[in-house]
Structures are given as C-alpha cells and as structure tokens.
N, C-alpha and C positions, 0 to 999 in steps of 0.2 A: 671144895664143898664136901661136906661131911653127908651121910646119909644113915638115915636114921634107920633103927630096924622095926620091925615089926610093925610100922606104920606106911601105909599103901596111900597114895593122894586119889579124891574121890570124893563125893556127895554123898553124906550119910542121911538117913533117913529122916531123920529130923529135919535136916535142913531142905528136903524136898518135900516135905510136908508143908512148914514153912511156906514154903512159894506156890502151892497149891493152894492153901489157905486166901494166901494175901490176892490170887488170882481170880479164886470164888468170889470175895468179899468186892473185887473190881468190878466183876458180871454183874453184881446186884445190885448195887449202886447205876452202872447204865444202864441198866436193861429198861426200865420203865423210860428212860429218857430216848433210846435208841427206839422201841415200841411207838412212842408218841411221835417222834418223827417219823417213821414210816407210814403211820396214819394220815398223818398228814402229807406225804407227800403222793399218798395214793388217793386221797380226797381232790388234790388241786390236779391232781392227773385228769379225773374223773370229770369235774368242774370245765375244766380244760376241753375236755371232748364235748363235754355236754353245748359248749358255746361253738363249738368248730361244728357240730351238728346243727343249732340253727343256722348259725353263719349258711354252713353249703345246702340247705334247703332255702334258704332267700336267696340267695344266688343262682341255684337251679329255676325258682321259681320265677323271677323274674329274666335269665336267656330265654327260658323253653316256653313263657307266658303260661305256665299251670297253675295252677291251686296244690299248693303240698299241704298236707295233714301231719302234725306233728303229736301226735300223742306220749303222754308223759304215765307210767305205770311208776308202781312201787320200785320195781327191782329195772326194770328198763327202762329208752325210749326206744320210737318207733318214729320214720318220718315214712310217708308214703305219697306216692304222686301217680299219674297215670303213666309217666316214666323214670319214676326216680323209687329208691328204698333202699333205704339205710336203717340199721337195727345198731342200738348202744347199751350193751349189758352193765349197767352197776353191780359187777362181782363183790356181795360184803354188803353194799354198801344203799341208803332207801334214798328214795325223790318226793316230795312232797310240794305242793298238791299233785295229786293225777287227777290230770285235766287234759283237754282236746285243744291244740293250737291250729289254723287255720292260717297260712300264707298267702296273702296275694299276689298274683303276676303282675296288678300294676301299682305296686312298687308300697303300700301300705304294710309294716309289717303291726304282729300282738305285741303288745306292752308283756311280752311274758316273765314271770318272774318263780322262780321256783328254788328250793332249799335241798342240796345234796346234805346226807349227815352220814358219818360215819361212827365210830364206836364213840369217841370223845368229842369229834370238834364238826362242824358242819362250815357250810360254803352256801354262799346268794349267788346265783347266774340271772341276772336282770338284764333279756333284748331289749336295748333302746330303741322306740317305735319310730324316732325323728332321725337316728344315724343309723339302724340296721344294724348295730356294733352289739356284739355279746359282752357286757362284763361279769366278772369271777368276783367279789367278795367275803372276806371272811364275814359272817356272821356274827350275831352280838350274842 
C-alpha cells in the first residue's frame, strides 16, 4: 500500500453539510405526519378515559344504589356521588355539549353522547342506554 501525502482521511465540510441538509429536509417532510399522529393518539387517550369515566360511575352507581352526577365542562369532567368523585381534565383538549348527566342506581343509564375535539380531528363517546357500554368513535 502506498500512501499518499498531504492527504489526511476525514469528512470535509461539504460533505457534512450535505447530510445536514438531507436530515433537515427528512424533519420536514415528517414532522406534520409525526404531529398529526400524536394528536391523535392523545385524542383517543382522552376519548378512552372519558368512557372509563362513565363506565365506573355506572358501576359505582349501581353497587352503592346512588345517583352519581356526571357533569361535562369545556376543559373537564366531573362525576360526583354522595360517595364517589372522580375529576378528568382534557389538557389541550374541549368537550362539547356541557351538559349535566344523572345516573341511576337502578340500573337505567343517559343516552349520553358528546364530542372530544382536539386541534385537527375530534372523537364521539356515545353511552349506550340499553348495554351501559361506553363507545369511542371517530367523528365525521
């Protein structure tokens, strides 16, 4: 092997510019795609609780035979009983309608229905009055 002189092996500026470039140009093309899915997965997060919150206030309500009150705000819910309270903050994220839901202990739940939205996409949490079962849909 011969060796050459006055040439040192190594990364010259250029060529790290180069791959600096090509690595920006990658961030910007996913960033809106990477954005968008976090939105959405912190939508169905949200969605997700919001049904795990009635679910265990019909459940409560019917062991303990109370009346739980589930009210629905902008930025939160609230469910409240004579011994039960549970608080769900939508960080980011609004609820629509705010409205007053009303559980009964024997065994009747609200047709409730109501619309998480976050920045782009929004989510339907419809309690089914005939199974007590919370569903999550995407919205139209």
């Amino acid at each position: 092997m011969t060796r050459r002189r006055g040439r040192q092996a190594g990364v010259t500026l250029i060529e790290m510019l180069v791959v600096v470039a090509i690595i920006g140009v990658m961030a910007g093309i996913t960033y809106p795609s990477i954005t968008a899915g976090l939105d959405s997965l912190r939508l169905t997060a949200a969605a997700d609780s919001v049904a795990a919150l009635f679910n265990d206030a019909a459940n409560h309500a019917q062991r303990r035979q109370e009346w739980v009150e589930v009210r629905v705000s902008k930025h939160q819910l609230q469910a409240n009983g004579p011994t039960f309270r549970r608080q769900l903050d939508l960080a980011g994220l609004t609820a629509a309608p705010e409205q007053v839901y009303f559980i009964d202990p024997l065994g009747t739940l609200p047709g409730a229905q109501m619309e998480i939205q976050g920045a782009k996409q929004r989510r339907q949490v419809r309690l089914d009055p005939l199974t007590g079962l919370a569903e999550v849909q995407r919205a139209p």
